[in-house]
C-alpha positions as CSV (number, residue, x, y, z in Angstrom):
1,X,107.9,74.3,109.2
2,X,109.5,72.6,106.2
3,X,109.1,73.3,102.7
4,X,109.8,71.4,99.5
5,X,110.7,73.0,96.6
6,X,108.6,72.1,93.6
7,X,109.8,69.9,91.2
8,X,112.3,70.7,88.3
9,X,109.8,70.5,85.2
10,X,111.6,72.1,82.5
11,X,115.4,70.7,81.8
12,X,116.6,74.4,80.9
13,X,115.5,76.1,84.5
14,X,117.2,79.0,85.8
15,X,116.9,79.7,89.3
16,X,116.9,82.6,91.8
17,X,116.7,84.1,95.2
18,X,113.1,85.9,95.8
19,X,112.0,87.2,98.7
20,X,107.9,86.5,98.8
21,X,105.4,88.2,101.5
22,X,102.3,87.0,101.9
23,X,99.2,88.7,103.6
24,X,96.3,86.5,104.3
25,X,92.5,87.4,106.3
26,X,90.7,84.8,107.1
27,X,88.0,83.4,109.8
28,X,88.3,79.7,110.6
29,X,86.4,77.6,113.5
30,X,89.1,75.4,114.8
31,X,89.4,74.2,118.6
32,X,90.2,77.3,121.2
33,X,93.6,75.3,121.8
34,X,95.0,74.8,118.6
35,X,95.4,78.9,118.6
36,X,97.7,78.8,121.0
37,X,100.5,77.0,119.1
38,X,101.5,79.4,116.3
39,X,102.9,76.9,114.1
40,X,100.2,74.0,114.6
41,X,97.6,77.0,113.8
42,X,99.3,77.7,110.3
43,X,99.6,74.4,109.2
44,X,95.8,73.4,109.5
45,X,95.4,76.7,107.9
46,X,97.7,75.8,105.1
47,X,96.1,72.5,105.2
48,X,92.7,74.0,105.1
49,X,93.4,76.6,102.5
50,X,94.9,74.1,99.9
51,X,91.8,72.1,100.4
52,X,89.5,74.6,99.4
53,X,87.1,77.1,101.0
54,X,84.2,75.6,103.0
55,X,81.8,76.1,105.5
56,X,85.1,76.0,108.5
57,X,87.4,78.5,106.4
58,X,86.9,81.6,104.9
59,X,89.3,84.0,102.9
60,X,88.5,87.4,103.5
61,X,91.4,88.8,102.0
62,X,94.9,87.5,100.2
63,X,98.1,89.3,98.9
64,X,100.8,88.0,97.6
65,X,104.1,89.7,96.3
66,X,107.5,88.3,95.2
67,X,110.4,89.4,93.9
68,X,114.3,88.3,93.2
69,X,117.2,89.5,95.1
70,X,120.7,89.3,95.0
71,X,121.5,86.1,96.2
72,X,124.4,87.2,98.3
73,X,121.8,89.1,100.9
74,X,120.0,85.0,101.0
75,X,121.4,83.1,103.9
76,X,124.7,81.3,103.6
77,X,123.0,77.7,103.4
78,X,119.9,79.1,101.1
79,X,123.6,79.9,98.6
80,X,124.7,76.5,99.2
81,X,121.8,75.2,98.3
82,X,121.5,77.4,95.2
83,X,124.7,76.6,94.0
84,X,124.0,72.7,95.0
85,X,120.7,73.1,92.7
86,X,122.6,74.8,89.5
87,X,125.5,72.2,89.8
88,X,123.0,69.5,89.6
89,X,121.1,71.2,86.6
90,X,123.9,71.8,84.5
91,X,125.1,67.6,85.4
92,X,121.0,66.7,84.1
93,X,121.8,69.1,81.0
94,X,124.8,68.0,79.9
């Protein structure tokens, strides 16, 4: 699955490590053979979810948490990429 980070919106941004968990209940009607490809099922779900309940989705429950961590226990490339994302900051700030 790939995500994109949203764009930088404020020119003074600080950025961190969080790790997010996300709990999510729901009843969709979908074809029997979309459920068993885990990653095919999630994406129309994502895709279905940013579109908006309707009569083929519906949330029964959601809970989101986040919180920052110390970036050293992120992944080596997730701390490349951090320090890729200051260094071009400071460059657009300066």
């Amino acid at each position: 699955m790939n995500s994109k980070a949203l764009p930088c919106q404020v020119n003074n941004l600080e950025v961190g490590v969080y790790e997010c968990e996300i709990h999510l209940k729901f009843r969709l009607i979908e074809e029997k053979s979309l459920l068993g490809d885990r990653e095919q099922l999630l994406q129309v779900f994502l895709d279905a979810l940013t579109e908006g309940s309707d009569e083929f989705l519906e949330m029964l429950q959601a809970s989101v948490k986040a919180q920052e961590i110390s970036e050293f226990k992120a992944s080596p490339q997730m701390r490349r990429q951090l320090m890729r994302l200051r260094n071009s900051l400071d460059n657009t700030q300066q």
